[in-house]
C-alpha positions in Angstrom: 23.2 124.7 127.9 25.9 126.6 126.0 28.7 125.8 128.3 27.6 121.9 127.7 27.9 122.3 124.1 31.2 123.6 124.2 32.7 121.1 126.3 31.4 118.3 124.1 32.7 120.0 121.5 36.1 120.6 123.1 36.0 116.8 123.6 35.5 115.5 119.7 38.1 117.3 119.4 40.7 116.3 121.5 39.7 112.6 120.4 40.2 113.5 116.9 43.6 114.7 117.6 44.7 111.9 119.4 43.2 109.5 116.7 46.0 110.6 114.3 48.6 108.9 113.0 52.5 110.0 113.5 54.3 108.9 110.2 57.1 106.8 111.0 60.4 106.7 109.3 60.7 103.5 107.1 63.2 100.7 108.2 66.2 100.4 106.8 67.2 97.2 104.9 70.4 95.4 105.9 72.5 94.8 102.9 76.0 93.8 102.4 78.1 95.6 99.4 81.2 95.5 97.2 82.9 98.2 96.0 83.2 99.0 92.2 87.0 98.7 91.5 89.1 98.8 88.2 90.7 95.4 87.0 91.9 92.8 84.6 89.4 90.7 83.0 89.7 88.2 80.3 88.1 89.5 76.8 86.1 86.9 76.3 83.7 86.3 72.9 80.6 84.4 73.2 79.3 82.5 69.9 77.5 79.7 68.8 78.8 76.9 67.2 78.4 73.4 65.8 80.1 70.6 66.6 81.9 68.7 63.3 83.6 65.4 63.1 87.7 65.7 62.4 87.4 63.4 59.1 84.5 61.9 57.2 84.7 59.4 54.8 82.0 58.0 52.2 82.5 54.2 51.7 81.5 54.0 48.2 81.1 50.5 45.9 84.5 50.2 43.6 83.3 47.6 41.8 79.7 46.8 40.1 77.7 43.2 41.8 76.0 42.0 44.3 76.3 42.4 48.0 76.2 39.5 49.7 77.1 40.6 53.5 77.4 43.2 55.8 80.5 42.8 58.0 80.1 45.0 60.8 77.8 46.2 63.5 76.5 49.7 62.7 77.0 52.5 65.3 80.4 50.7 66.2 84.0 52.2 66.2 86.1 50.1 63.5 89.6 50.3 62.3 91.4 51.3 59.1 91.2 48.5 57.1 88.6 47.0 58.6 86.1 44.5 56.1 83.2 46.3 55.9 80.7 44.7 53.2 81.2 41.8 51.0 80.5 42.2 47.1 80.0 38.7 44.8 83.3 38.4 43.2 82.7 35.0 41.2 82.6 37.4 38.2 85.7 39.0 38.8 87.4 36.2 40.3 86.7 34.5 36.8 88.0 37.4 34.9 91.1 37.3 36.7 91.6 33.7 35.7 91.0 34.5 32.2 93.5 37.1 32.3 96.1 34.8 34.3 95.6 32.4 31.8 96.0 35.1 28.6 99.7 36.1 30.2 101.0 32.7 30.5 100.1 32.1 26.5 101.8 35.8 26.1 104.6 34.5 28.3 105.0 31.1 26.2 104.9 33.6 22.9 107.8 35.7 24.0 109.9 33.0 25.3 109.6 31.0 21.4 110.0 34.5 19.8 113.2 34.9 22.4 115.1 31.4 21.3 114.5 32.3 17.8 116.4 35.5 18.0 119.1 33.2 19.6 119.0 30.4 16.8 118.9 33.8 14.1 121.9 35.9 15.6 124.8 33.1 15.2 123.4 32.3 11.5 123.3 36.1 10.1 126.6 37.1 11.2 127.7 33.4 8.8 125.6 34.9 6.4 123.8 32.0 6.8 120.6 34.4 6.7 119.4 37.9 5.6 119.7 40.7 8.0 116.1 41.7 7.5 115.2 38.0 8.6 117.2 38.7 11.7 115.4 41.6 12.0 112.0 40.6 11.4 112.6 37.5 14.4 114.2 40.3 16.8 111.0 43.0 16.3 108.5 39.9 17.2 110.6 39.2 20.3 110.1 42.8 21.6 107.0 42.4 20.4 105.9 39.4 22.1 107.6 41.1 25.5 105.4 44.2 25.5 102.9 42.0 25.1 103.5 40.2 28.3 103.8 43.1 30.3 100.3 44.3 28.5 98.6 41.5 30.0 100.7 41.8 33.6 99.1 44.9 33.9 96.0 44.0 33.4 96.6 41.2 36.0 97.2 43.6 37.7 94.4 45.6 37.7 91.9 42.8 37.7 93.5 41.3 41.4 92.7 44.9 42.2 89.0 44.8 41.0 88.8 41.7 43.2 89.8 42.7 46.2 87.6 45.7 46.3 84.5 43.1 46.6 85.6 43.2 50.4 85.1 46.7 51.2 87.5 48.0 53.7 87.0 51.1 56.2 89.5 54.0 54.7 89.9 55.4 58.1 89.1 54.6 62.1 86.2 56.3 63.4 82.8 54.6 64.1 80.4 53.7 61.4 77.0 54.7 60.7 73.6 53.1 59.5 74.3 50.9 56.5 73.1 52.3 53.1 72.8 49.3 51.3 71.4 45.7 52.0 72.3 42.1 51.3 71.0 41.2 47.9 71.6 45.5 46.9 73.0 46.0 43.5 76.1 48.8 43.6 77.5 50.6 40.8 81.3 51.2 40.0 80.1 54.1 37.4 77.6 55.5 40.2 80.1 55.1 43.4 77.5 53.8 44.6 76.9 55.2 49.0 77.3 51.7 50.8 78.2 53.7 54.7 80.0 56.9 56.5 82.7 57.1 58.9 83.5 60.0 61.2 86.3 60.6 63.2 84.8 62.1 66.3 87.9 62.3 69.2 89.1 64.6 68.7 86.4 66.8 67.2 86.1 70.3 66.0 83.8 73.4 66.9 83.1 75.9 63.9 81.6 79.0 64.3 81.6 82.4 63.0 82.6 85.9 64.1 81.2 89.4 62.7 83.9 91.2 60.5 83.3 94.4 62.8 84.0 92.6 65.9 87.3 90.7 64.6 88.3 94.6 63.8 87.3 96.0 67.5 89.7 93.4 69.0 92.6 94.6 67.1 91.6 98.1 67.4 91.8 97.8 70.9 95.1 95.7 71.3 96.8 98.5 69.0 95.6 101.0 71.6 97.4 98.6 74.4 93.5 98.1 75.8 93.7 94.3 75.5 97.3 93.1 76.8 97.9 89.3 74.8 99.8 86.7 76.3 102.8 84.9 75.0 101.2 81.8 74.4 100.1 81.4 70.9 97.3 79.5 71.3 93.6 80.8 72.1 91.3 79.2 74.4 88.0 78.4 74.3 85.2 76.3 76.2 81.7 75.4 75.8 78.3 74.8 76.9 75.8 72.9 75.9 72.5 73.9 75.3 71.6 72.8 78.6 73.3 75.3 80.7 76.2 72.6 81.4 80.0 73.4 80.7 82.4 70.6 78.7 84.9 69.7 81.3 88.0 69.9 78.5 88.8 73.6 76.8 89.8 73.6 73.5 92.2 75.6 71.1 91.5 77.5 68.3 93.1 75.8 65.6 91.7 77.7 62.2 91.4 81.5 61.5 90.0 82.6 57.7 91.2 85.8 56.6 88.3 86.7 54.3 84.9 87.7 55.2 81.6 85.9 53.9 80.4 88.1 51.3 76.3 87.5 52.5 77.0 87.2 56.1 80.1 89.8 56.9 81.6 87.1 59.0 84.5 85.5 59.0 84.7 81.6 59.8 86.5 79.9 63.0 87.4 77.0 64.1 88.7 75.5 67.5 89.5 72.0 68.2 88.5 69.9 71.5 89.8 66.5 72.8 86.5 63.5 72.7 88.0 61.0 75.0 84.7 60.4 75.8 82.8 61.1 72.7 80.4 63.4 74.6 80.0 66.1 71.7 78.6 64.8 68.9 78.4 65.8 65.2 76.0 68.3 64.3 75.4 69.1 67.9 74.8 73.3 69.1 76.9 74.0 71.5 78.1 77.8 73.5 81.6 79.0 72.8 83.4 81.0 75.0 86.8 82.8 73.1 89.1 83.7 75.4 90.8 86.2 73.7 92.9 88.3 75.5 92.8 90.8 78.6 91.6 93.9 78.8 92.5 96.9 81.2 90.4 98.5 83.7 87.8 96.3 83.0 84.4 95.8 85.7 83.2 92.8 86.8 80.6 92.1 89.7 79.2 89.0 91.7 77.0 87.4 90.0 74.5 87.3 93.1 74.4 90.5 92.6 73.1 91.0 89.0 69.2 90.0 88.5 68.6 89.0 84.5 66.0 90.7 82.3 64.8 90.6 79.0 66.6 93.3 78.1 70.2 92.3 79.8 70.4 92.7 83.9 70.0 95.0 86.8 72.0 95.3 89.8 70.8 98.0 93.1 73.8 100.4 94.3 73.6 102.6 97.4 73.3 106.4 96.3 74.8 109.2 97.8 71.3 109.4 100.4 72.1 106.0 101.4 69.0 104.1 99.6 68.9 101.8 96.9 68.9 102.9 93.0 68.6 100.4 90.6 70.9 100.5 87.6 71.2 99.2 84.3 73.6 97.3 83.4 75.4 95.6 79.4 76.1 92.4 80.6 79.6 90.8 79.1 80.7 87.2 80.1 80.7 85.0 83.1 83.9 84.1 84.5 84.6 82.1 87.7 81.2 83.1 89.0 81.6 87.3 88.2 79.7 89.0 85.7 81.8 91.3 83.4 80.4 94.6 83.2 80.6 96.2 79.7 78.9 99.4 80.7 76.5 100.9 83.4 78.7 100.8 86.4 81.5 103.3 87.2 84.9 102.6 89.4 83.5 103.7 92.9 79.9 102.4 93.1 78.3 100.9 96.1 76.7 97.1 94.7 74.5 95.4 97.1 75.1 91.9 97.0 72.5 91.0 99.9 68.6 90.9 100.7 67.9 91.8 97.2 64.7 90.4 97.1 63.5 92.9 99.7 64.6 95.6 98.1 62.4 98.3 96.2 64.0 101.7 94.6 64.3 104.3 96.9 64.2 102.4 100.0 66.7 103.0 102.5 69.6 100.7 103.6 71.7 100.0 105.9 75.5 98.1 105.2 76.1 96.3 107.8 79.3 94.7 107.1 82.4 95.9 103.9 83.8 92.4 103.0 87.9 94.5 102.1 88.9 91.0 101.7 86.6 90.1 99.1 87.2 93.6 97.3 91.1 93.2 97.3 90.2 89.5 96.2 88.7 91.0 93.4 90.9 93.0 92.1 93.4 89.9 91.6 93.6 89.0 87.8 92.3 86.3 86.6 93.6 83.0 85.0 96.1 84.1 82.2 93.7 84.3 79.2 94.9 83.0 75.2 96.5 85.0 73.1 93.4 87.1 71.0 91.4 85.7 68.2 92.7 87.7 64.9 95.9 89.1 66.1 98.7 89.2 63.9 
């Protein structure tokens, strides 16, 4: 009975022992990589920034009445010059007659006061008349000229009042809503609004830059870490708010050199061709300065970088051959490579493959170095503007 016991015994435990598991190695991912490796990037300086017409201009009433027409199609592109509204001008078209009609009696008055001086000068020097006659006849004939050109002037400036009842456009650009209807009463004394033009091809981008950051960027260029080129001007392109990039860069075209007391920035401004009239005034739109390059800079695939909340991540290979996810301060985006500002040292293994089936400390395998790429890389960039603030 013992020896039974024992072998059933012996049994449970040989089947417990062959019931347990070996642990297995895990399986390596296959991952392709790029090497870390020093180079010239552009500096570039991300803002936001509104999009402004070139020229605006208020079409305001110049005389007081009645408008009896609006001449143009609202929303339209018109030309300098350009009849906009039409104002009553039976008023001032009478008061110019008036005032015709007051110089030719100031005309007729001179021209009598004129031949007596003539009939007067022969006679005095006979003695035929006093001196102070003669004088008396030549003081009303200067008289009666100044009184002519008086009333010229006012000629003058009454054909002026009357052709300001067809309002003209002071400028090209297109036209907006009307502010005034037929039948509306404007004001000379109140300038009273009647429409706005804007100028909108070209068109400019404002936006402002932090005091601190203006002073980085020269910092850095006097300690030869941003090289400028010898072009003047500095580039810059946008996005809108879409995602979408403008097809045209623009220049920077205005740099203030003092700083906004409540917001420490200082203003800029760049200006973009509108052949299209694609941006529009008022709009919100993603600048991108290109100011500069700097030195040694990092830059990375951008397959390889995964966005967070808190800026982005990319996984390296470590020194034990797995995957480490690091960090990263995220700069620009330039021809489809992130710039890395910090997290990422000259030397580091970035996997650019499989990243979705990757989990920290998993082991990897490269399977293939793309050199080509790498020394691709390591070309510099498009030759960048000369950078925003230097002197």
């Amino acid at each position: 009975m013992k020896s039974i016991l024992l072998g059933l015994a012996a049994s449970l435990l040989l089947s417990a022992c062959s019931g347990a598991e070996v642990p297995t190695e895990p399986q390596a991912v296959p991952v392709r990589i790029v090497t870390v490796a020093s180079q010239t990037v552009p500096n570039v300086i991300e803002l936001p920034g509104r999009v402004e017409p070139v020229r605006v201009a208020e079409v305001r009433a110049r005389v007081t009445g009645i408008v009896q027409q609006r001449l143009y199609e609202e929303g339209t592109d018109v030309a300098a010059g350009q009849p906009l509204f039409r104002i009553d001008p039976r008023e001032l078209r009478a008061s110019f007659a008036q005032t015709e009609a007051a110089l030719q009696r100031a005309r007729a008055t001179a021209a009598n006061a004129r031949a007596v001086v003539d009939r007067y000068r022969p006679l005095v020097a006979e003695n035929a008349i006093s001196g102070q006659e003669y004088d008396a006849a030549l003081a009303a004939s200067r008289e009666a000229d100044a009184n002519v050109a008086q009333i010229r002037a006012q000629l003058d400036a009454s054909s002026l009042q009357l052709g300001y009842t067809t309002v003209r456009a002071p400028i090209a650009g297109r036209v907006g809503r009307a502010q005034v209807t037929e039948g509306a009463l404007v004001s000379q004394a109140e300038g009273t609004l009647m429409a706005r033009i804007e100028q909108i091809s070209p068109v400019y981008v404002s936006f402002a830059q932090a005091a601190s950051e203006i002073l980085e960027i020269r910092r850095a260029i006097a300690a030869g870490e941003i090289d400028l080129d010898e072009n003047e001007r500095v580039e810059v392109r946008l996005t809108y708010s879409d995602g979408t990039e403008y097809p045209i860069p623009g220049y920077i075209d205005f740099l203030a050199y003092s700083v906004d007391q409540q917001t420490g920035t200082v203003e800029l401004r760049a200006e973009f061709p509108n052949p299209q009239n694609l941006l529009l005034p008022g709009e919100f739109v993603r600048a991108r300065i290109f100011a500069g390059q700097v030195e040694n800079g990092l830059s990375v695939p951008q397959r390889a970088v995964s966005l967070t909340d808190h800026g982005g991540t990319v996984f390296v290979v470590d020194a034990n051959g797995q995957a480490a996810i690091r960090p990263v301060e995220l700069g620009a985006m330039v021809d489809g490579r992130w710039i890395v500002k910090d997290g990422l040292r000259v030397g580091d293994r970035v996997i650019v493959s499989n990243i979705q089936k990757l989990r920290p400390g998993e082991p990897v395998e490269i399977v293939q170095m793309p050199t080509d790429r790498n020394a691709a890389s390591r070309q510099p960039p498009p030759q960048p503007a000369r950078t925003v603030g230097a002197q």
